[in-house]
Phi, psi and omega in degrees: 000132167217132169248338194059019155254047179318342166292321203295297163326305218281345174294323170301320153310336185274328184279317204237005172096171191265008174266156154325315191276156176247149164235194200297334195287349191254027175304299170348263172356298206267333159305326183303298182322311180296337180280299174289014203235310192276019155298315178298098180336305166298345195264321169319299157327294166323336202247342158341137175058008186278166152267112187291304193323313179295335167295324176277304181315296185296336166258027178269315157271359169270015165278311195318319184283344181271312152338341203240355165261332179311291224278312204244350165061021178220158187258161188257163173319315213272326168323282153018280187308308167288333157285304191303321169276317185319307178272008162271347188246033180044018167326165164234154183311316208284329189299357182275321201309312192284303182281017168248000162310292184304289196329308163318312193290303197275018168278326209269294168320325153339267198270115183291320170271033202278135152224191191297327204267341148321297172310295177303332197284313169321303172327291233273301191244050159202021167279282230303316170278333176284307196310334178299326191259323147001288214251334175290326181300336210288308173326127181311000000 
């Protein structure tokens, strides 16, 4: 990965191991993350009846995509796709806010060397793809 963001990497490296793809080792993370993420009542409420496993695989790759719109500054198909179900299942835009909250949160909580300009750095290469599913959702 070169991002011209070395925090980000190197906490993405802390977390998810030294390749680009996340695997099983990073479940932790995601479970945590899913724990900060359905505390928000309205979000919760969406995940009734879910298979978190099956749930955690699938936001393992849409991190990836969202990273992968930071890094090529275009949404990949699967973005895309994922804007488009997102917004057939009525998500609202503001529920992306809670979720790079959780993300943080459970970045920050995590990554033993996560600091501020970490956090920011996270922000930082994973706005640009959340704003993209923003703004698609948001759309008529």
């Amino acid at each position: 990965m070169s991002l011209a963001n070395p925090k980000f990497e190197d906490s993405y490296g802390r977390l998810f191991g030294p390749n680009v793809s996340i695997d099983e080792t990073a479940d932790p993370f995601f479970a945590e993350f899913y724990r900060r993420f359905l505390e928000v009542s309205a979000i919760g409420a969406l995940f009734t009846d879910t298979d978190m496993a099956r749930q955690i695989a699938m936001l393992k790759h849409s991190l990836f995509h969202l990273v992968s719109y930071y890094v090529a500054n275009y949404p990949s198909a699967e973005l895309e796709r994922l804007a488009t179900f997102h917004k057939g299942i009525n998500v609202s835009a503001e529920m992306f806010d809670d979720w790079l909250e959780a993300l943080i949160g459970t970045v920050k909580a995590l990554d033993p060397e996560a600091d501020e300009a970490t956090l920011l750095a996270w922000c930082w290469a994973l706005t640009p793809g959340i704003t993209y599913m923003r703004m698609r959702i948001s759309e008529a």
